[in-house]
N, CA, C and O of each residue as an XYZ file, in Angstrom:
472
protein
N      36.006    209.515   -131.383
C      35.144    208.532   -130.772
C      33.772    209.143   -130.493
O      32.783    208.514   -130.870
N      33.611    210.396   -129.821
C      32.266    211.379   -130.019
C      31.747    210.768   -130.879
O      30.830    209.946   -130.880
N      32.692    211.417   -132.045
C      31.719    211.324   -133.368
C      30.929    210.149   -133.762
O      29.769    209.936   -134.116
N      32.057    209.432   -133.557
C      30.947    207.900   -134.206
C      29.908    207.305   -133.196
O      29.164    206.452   -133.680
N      29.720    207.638   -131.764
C      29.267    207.399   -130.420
C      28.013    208.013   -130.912
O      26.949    207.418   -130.743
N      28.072    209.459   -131.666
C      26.699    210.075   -131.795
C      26.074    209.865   -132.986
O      24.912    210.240   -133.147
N      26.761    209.252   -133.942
C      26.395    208.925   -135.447
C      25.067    207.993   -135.092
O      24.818    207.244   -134.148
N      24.111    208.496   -136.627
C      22.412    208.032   -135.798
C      22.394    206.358   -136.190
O      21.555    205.526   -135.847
N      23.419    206.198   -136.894
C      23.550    204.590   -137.583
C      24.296    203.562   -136.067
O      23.881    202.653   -135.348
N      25.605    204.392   -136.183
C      26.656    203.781   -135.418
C      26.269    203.698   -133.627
O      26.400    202.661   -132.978
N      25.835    204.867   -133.111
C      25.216    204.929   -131.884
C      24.368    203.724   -131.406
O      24.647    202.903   -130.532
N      23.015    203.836   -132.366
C      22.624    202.628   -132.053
C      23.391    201.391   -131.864
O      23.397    200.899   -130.736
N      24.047    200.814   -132.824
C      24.195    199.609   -133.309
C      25.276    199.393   -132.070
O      25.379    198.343   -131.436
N      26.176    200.763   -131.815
C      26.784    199.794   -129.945
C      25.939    200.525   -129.295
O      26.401    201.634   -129.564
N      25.048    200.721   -128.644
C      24.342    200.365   -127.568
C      23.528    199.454   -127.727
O      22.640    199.278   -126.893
N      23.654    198.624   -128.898
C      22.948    197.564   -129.146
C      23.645    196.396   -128.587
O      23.069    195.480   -128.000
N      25.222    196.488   -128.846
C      26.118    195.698   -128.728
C      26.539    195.389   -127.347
O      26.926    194.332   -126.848
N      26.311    196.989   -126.673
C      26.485    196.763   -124.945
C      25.799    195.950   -124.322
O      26.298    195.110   -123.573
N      23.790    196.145   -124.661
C      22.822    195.550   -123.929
C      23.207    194.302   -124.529
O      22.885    193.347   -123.822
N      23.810    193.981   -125.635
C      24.038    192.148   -125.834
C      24.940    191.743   -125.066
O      25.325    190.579   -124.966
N      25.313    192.629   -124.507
C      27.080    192.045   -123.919
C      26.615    191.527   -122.753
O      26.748    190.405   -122.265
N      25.780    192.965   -122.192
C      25.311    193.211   -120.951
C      24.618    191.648   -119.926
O      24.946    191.060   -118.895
N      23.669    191.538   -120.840
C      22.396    189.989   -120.971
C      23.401    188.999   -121.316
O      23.462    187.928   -120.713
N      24.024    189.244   -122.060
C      24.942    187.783   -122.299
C      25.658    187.528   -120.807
O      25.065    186.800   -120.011
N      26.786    188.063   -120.479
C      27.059    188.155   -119.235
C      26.028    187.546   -118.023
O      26.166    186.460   -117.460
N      24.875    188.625   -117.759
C      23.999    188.137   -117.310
C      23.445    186.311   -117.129
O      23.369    185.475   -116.229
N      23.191    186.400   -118.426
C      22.501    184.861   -118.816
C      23.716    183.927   -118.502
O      23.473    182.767   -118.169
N      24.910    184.327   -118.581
C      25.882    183.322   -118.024
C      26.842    182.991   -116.616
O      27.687    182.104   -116.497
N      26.365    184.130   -115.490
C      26.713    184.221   -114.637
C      25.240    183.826   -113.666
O      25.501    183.070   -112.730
N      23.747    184.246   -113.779
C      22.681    183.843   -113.609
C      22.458    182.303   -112.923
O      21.826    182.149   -111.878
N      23.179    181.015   -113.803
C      22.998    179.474   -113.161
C      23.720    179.384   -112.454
O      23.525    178.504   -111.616
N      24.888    180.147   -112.346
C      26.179    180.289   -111.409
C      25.847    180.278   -110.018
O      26.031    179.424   -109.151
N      25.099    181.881   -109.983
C      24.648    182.586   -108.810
C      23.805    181.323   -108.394
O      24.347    180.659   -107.510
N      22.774    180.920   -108.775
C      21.503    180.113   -108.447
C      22.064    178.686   -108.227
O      21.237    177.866   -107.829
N      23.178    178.306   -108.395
C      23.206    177.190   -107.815
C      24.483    177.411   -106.385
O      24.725    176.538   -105.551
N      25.038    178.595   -106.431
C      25.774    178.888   -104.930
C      24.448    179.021   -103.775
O      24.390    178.246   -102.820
N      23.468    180.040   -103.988
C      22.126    179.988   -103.509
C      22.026    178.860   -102.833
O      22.171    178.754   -101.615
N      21.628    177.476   -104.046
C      20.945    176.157   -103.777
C      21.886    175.917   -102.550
O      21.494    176.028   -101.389
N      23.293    175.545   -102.944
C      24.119    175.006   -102.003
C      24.104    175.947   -100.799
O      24.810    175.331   -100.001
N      23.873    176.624   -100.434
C      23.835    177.678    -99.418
C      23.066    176.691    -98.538
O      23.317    175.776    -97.755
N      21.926    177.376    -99.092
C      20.718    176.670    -98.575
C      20.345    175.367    -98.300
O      19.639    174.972    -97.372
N      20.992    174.588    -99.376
C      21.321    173.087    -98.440
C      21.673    172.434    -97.401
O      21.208    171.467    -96.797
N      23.575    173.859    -97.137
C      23.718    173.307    -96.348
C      23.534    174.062    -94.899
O      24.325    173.747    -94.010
N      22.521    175.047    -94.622
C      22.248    175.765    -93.880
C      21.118    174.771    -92.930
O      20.913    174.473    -91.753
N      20.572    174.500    -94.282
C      19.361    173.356    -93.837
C      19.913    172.070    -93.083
O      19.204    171.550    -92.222
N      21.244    171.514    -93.408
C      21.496    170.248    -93.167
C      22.284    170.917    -91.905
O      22.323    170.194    -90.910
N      22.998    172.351    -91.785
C      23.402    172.021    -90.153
C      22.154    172.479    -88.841
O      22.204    172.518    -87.611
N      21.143    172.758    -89.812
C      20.056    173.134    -88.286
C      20.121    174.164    -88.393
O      19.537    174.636    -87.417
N      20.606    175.183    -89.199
C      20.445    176.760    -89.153
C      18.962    177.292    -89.115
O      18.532    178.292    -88.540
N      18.249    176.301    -89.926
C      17.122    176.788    -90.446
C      15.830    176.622    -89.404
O      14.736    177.185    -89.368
N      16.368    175.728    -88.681
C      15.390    175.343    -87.553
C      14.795    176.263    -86.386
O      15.688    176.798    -85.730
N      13.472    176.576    -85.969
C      12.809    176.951    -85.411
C      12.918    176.791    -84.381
O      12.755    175.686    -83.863
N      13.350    178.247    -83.505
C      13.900    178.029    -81.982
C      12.803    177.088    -81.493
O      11.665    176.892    -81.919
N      13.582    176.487    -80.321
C      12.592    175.410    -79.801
C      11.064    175.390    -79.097
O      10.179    174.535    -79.054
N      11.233    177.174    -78.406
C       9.968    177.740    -77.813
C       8.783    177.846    -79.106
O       7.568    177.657    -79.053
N       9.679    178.235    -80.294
C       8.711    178.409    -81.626
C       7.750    177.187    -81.548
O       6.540    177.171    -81.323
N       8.922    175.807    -81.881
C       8.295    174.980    -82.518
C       6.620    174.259    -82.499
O       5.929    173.788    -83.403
N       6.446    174.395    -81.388
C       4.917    173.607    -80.383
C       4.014    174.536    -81.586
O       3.246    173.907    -82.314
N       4.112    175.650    -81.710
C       3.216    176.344    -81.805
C       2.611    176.216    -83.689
O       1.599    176.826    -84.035
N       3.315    175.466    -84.559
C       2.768    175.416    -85.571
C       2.429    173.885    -85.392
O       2.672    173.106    -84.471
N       1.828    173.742    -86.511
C       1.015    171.909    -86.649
C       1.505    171.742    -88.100
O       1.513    172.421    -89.127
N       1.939    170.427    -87.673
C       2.670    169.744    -88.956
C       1.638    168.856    -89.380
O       1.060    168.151    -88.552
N       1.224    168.810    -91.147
C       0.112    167.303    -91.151
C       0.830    166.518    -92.075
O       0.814    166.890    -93.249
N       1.466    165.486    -91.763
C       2.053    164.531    -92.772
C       0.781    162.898    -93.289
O      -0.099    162.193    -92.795
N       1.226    163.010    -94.031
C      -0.060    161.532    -94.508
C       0.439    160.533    -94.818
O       1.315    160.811    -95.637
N       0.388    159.195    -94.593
C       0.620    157.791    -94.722
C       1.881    157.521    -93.669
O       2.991    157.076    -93.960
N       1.423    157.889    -92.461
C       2.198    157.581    -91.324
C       1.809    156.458    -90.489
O       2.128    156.329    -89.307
N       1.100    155.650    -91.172
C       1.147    154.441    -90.761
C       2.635    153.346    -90.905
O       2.815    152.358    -90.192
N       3.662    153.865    -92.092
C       4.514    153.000    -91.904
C       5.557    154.041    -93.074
O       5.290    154.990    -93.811
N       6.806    153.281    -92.764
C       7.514    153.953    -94.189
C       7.370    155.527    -93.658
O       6.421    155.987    -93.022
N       8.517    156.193    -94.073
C       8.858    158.041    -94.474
C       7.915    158.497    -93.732
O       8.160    158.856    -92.581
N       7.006    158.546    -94.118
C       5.810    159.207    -93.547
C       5.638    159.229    -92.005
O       5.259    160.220    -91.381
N       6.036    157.726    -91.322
C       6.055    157.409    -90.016
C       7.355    158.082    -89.140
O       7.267    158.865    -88.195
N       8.466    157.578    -89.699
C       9.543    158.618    -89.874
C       9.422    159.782    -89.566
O       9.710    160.159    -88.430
N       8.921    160.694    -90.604
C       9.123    161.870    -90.601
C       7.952    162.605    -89.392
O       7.754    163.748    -88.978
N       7.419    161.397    -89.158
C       6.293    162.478    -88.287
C       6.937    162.164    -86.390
O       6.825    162.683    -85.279
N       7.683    160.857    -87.121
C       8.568    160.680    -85.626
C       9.533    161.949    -85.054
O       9.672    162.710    -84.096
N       9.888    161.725    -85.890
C      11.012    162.526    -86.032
C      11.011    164.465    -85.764
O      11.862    165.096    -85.138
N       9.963    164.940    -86.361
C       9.488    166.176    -85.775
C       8.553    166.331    -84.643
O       8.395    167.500    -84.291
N       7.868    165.398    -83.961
C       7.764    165.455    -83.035
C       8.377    165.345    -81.828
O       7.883    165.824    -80.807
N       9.668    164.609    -81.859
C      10.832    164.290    -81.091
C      11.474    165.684    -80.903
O      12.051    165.947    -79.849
N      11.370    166.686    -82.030
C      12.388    167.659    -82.056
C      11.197    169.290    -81.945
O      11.418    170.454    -82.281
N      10.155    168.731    -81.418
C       8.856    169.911    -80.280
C       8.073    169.995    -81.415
O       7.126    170.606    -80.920
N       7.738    169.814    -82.692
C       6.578    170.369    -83.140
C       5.243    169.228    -83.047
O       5.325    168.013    -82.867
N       4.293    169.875    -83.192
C       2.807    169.305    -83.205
C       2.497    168.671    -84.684
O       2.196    169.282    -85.710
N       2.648    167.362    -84.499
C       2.547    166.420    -85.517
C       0.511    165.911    -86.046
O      -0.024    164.972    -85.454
N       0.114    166.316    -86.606
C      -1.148    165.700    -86.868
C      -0.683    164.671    -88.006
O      -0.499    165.066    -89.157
N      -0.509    163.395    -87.651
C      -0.536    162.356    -88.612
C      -0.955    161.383    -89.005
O      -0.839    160.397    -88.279
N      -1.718    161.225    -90.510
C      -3.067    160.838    -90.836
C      -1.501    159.654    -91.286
O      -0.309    159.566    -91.578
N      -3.597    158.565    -90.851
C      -3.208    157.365    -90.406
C      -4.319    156.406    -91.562
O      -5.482    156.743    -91.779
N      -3.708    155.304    -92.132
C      -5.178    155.026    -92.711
C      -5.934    153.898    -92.129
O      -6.855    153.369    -92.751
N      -5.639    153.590    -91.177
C      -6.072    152.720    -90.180
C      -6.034    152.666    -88.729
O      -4.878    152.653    -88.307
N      -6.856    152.634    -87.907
C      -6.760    152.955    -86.196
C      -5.621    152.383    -85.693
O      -4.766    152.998    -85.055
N      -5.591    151.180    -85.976
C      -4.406    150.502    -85.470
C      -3.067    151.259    -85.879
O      -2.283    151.634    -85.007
N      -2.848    151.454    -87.127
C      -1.672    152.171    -87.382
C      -1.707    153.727    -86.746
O      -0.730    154.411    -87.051
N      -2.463    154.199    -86.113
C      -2.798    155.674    -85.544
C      -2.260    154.786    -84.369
O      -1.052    154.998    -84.257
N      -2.734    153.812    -83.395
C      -2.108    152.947    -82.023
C      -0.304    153.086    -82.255
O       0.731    153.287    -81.619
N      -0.615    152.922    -83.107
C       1.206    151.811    -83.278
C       2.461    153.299    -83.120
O       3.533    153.441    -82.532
N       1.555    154.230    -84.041
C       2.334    155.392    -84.240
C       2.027    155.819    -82.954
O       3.117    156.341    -82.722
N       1.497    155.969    -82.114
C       1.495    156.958    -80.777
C       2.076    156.110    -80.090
O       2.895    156.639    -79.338
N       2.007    154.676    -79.981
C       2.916    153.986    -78.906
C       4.672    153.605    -79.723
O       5.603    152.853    -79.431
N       4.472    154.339    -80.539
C       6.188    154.378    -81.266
C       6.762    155.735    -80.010
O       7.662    155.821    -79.175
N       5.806    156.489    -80.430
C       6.191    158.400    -79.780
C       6.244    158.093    -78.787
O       6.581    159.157    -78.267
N       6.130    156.972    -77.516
C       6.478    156.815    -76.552
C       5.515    157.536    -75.733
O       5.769    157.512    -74.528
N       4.532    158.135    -76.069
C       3.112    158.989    -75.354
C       3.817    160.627    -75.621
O       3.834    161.532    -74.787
N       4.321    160.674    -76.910
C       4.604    161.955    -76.847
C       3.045    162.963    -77.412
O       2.268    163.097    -78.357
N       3.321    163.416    -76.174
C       1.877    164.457    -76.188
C       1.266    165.749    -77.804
O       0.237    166.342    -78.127
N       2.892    165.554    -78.418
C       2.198    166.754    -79.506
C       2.100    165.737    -80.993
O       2.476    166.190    -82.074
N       1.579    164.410    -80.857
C       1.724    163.697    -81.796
C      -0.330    163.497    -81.832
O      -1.111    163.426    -80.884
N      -0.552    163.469    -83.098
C      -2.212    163.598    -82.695
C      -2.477    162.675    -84.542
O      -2.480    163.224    -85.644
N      -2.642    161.345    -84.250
C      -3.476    160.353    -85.355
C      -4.730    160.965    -85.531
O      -5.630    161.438    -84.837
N      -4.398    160.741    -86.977
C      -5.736    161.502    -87.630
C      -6.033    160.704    -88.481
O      -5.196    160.869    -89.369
N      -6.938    159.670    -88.869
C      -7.893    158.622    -89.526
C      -7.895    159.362    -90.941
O      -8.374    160.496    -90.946
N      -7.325    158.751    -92.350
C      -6.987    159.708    -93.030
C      -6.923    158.494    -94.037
O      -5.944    157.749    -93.999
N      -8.150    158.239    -95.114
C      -7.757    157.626    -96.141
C      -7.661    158.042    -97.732
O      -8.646    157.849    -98.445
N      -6.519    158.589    -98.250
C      -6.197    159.694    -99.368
C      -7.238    158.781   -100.617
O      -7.248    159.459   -101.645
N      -7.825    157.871   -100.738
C      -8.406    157.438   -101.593
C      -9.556    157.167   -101.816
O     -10.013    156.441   -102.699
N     -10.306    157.998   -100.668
C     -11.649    158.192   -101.361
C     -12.007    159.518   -100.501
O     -13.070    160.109   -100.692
């Protein structure tokens, strides 16, 4: 086995055969790994693992846009309820009203006059 291991033909051609084995392996265990990852991380996210102790939260500013109604209104409800500082562009005053008297006068919620189209 030496022998043919060191032969200048044969040598190559399996360590050619290893690094194919090697990458093959690789390339097929690779989407495996990356989607245990995803799910990890999904569901780390969905039990609150991921969330920012509560003393954290105040201290960054969230800017979500078209929180006048729909997701956007939602989502800016919704993290402000749970301590962070919401800046959420509004494309109309009234809808900047509607959204702060949704938050119930929650203090880290801040309408921002915000029209993405011009």
């Amino acid at each position: 086995v030496n022998v043919f291991l060191h032969h200048p033909v044969a040598g190559h051609i399996v360590e050619g055969l290893h690094w194919t084995l090697l990458c093959l392996a690789a390339g097929l265990v690779a989407p495996f790994v990356l989607a245990y990852k995803c799910v990890r991380a999904i569901r780390a996210a969905m039990a609150g693992e991921l969330e920012l102790a509560e003393t954290e939260r105040g201290r960054f500013g969230i800017f979500i846009s078209g929180c006048d109604s729909g997701f956007g209104k939602t989502a800016a409800l919704s993290l402000e309820g749970r301590g962070y500082t919401v800046f959420a562009g509004c494309l109309t005053p009234e809808g900047g009203a509607a959204l702060r008297e949704a938050a119930a006068g929650g203090e880290r919620l801040v309408p921002v006059a915000l029209d993405v189209t011009k």
